[in-house]
C-alpha positions as CSV (number, residue, x, y, z in Angstrom):
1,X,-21.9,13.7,-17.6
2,X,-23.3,11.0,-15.3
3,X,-27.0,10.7,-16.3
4,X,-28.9,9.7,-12.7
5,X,-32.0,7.2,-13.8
6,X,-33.5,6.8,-10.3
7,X,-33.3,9.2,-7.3
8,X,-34.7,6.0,-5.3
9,X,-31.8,3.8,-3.2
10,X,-31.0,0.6,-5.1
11,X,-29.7,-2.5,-3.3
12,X,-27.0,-4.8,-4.5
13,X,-29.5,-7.3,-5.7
14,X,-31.3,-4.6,-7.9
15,X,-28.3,-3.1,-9.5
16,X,-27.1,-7.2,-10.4
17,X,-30.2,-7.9,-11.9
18,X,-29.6,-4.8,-14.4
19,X,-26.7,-6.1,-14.6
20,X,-27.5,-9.2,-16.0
21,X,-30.4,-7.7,-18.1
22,X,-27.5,-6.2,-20.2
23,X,-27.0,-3.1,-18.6
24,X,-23.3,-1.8,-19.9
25,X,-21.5,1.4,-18.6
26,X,-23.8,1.4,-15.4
27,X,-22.1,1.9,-11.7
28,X,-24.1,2.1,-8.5
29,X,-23.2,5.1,-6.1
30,X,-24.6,5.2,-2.4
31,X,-27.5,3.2,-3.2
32,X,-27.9,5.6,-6.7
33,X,-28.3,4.4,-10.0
34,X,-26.0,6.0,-12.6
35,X,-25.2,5.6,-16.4
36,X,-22.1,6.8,-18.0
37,X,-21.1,7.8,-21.1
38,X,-19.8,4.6,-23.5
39,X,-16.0,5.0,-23.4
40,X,-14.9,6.7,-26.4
41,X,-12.2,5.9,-28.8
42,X,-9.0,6.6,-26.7
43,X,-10.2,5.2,-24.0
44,X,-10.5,1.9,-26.3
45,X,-6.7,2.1,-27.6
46,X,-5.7,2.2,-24.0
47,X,-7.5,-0.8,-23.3
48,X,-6.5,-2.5,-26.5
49,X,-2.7,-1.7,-26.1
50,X,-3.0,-2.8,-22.4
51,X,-4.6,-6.0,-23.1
52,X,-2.3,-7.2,-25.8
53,X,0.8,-6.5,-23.2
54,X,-0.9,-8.3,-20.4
55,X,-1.4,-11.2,-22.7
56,X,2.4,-11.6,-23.1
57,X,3.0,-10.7,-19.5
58,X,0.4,-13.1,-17.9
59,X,2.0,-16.6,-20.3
60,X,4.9,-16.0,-18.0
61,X,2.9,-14.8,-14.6
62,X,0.9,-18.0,-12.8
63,X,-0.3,-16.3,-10.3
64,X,-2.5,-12.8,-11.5
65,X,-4.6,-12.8,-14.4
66,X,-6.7,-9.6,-15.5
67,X,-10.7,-8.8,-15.9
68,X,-12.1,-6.5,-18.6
69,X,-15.0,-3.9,-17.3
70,X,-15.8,-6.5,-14.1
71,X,-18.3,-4.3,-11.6
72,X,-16.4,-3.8,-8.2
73,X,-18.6,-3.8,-5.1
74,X,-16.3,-1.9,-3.3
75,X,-19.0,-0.9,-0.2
76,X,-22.3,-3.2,0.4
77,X,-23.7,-0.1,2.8
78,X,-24.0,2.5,1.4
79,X,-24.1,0.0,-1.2
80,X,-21.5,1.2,-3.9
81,X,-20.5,-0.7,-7.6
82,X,-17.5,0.5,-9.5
83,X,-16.5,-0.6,-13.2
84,X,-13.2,-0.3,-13.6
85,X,-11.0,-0.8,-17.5
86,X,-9.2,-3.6,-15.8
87,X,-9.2,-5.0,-12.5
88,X,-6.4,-7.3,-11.6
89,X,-6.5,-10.4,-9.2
90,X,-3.8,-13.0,-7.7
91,X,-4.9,-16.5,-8.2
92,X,-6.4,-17.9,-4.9
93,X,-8.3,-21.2,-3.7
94,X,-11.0,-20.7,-6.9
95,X,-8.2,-20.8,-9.5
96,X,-7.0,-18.8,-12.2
97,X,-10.0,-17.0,-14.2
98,X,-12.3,-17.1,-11.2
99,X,-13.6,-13.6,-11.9
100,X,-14.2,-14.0,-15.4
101,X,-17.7,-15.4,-15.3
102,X,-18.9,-13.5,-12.5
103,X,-21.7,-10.4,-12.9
104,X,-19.7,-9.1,-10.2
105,X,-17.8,-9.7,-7.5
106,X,-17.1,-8.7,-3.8
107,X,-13.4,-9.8,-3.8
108,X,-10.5,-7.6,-4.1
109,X,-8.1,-7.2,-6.9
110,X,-4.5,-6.2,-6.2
111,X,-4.5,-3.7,-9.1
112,X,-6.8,-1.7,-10.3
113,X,-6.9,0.5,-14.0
114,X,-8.5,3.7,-14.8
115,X,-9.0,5.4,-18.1
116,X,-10.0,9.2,-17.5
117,X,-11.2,9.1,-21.1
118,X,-15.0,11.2,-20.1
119,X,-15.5,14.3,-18.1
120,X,-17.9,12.3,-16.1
121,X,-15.0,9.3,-15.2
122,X,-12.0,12.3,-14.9
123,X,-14.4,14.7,-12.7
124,X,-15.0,11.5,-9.9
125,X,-11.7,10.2,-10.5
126,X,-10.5,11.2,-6.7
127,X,-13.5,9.9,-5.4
128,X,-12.7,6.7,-7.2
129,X,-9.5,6.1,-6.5
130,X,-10.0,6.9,-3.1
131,X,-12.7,4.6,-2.3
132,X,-10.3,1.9,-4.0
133,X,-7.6,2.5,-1.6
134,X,-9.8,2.7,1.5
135,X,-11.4,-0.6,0.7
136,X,-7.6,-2.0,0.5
137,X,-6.7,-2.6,-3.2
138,X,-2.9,-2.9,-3.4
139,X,-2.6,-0.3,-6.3
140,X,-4.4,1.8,-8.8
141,X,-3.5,3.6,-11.6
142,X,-5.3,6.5,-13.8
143,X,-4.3,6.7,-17.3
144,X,-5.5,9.7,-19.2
145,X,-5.8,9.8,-22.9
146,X,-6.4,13.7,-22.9
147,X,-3.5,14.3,-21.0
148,X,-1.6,11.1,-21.7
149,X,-0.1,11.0,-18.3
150,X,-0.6,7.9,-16.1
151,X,-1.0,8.3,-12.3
152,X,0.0,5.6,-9.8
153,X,-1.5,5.4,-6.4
154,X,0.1,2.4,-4.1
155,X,-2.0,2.5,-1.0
156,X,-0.9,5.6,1.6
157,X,2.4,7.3,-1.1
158,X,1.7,10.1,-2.3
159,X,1.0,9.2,-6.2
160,X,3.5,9.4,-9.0
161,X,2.6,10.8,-12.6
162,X,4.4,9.4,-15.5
163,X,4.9,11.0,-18.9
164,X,6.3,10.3,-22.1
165,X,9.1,8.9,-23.0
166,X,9.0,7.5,-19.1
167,X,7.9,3.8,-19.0
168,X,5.0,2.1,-16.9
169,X,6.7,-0.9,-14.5
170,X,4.4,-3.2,-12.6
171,X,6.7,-3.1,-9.8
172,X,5.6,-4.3,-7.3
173,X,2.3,-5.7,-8.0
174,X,3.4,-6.9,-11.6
175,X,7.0,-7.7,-11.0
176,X,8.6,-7.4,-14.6
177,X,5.6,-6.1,-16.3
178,X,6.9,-2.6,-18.4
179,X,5.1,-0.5,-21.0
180,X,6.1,2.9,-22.4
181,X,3.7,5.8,-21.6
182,X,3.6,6.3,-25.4
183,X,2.8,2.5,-26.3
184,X,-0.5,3.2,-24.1
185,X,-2.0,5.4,-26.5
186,X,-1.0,4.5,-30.1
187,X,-3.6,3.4,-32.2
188,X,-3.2,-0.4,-32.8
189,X,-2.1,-0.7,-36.2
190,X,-5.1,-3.3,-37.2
191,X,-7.6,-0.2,-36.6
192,X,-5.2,2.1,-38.8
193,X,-7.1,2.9,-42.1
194,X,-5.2,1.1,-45.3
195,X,-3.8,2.8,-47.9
196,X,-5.5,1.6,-51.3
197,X,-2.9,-0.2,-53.7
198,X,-1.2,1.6,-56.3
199,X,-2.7,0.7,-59.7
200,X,0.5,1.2,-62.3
């Protein structure tokens, strides 16, 4: 579960400069300081298999583009960080990429993406997604390895759970963008273990 490493409030500026210290898998929660458990290995084939569709998606889309693990300051009082899997943006005046080499950022992406992969990250998933949707991102959706359901949450609708063999459509965030539930969670074949050659 979340570890808490400091019952004191932390401001913005404090939790950046752990940030760029190196801190990894860190989020700031009304002002308090907590560490989460690195995601494990489903939680990386999500990612993974996510990533390489987006790639294909995004040669075609010029106006989003995605961010890996970028911190979310979703509240400056109490001051509140979230790191989503995947954060997605449209392109505005700063041009496509914008994001990308920021520590974090204050602007809003359209789509945000969950991986309920810990008990930490599934038990404050409501909170989460809530606190996305109140601070006006378009869209989020919670994919769950355990389970291997994915929820979608587009802003006041009820949300909608897919299972496999349903398939994921971007609609209407990520017009054309479609993935099948079950592509989410394969292992990528580059991680699978080789089988030796056969010596005759």
């Amino acid at each position: 579960m979340s570890e808490l490493t400091s019952t004191c409030p932390m401001s913005l500026e404090e939790f950046e400069e752990c940030l760029l210290d190196g801190e990894r898998w860190v989020e700031l929660v009304d002002g308090r300081f907590l560490r989460l458990n690195p995601p494990d290995d489903a939680h990386g084939d999500v990612v993974r298999n996510l990533a390489r569709s987006f790639a294909a998606f995004l040669k075609k889309s010029t106006d989003t583009y995605a961010c890996f693990e970028l911190p979310l300051v979703i509240r400056r009082e109490p001051p509140t960080v979230r790191c989503p899997a995947i954060s997605c943006f449209h392109v505005g005046s700063e041009g496509r990429f914008a994001q990308n080499d920021k520590v974090m950022t204050e602007s809003r992406p359209v789509l945000v993406i969950e991986v309920a992969s810990s008990n930490e990250r599934r038990d404050a998933m409501g909170d989460r997604v809530r606190g996305y949707l109140e601070w006006g991102v378009n869209a989020v959706w919670v994919i769950d390895p355990v389970s291997r359901h994915v929820h979608q949450f587009h802003g006041r609708d009820e949300g909608r759970m897919l299972k496999e063999p349903q398939v994921l459509l971007g609609h209407p965030i990520l017009p054309s963008f479609s993935i099948p539930v079950s592509d989410l969670f394969r292992q990528p074949d580059w991680m699978k273990p080789q089988k030796p050659p056969i010596d005759y």
